[in-house]
C-alpha positions as CSV (number, residue, x, y, z in Angstrom):
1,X,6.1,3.8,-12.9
2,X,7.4,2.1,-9.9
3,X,8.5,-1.1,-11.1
4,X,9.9,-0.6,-14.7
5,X,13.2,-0.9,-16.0
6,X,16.2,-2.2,-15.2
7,X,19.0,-4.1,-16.5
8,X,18.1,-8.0,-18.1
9,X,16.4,-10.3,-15.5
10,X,14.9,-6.9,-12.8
11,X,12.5,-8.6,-10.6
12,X,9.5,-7.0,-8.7
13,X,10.7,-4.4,-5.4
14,X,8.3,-3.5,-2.7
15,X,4.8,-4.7,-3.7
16,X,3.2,-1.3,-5.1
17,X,0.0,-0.4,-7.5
18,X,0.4,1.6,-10.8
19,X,0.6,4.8,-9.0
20,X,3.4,4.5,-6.3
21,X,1.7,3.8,-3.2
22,X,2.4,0.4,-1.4
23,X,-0.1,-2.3,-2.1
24,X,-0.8,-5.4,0.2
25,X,-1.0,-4.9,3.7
26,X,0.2,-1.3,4.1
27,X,-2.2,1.2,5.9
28,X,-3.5,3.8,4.0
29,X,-5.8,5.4,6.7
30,X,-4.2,8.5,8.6
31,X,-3.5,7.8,12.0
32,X,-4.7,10.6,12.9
33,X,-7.7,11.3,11.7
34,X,-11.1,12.2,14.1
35,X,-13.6,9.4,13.0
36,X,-10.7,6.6,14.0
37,X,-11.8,6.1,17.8
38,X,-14.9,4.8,15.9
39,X,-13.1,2.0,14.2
40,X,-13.2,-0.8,16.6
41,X,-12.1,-4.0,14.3
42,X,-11.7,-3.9,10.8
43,X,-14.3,-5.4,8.2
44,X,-14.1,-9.0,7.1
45,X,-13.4,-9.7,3.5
């Protein structure tokens, strides 16, 4: 899995989940996809 392993004291890497893909902040959306003309601002949390 991405962060496991290495030698003694290995901290963390690039911030990813369980599966590989980046976690906080990155854009998962495609850039190009048809329906993203409609996305004007994203959603509040």
């Amino acid at each position: 899995h991405p962060m496991g392993g290495g030698e003694g004291r290995a901290s963390g890497g690039h911030p990813r989940s369980r599966n590989g893909i980046p976690a906080k902040g990155y854009k998962t959306r495609a850039p190009k996809k048809a329906t993203n003309k409609y996305i004007i601002e994203r959603r509040k949390k």
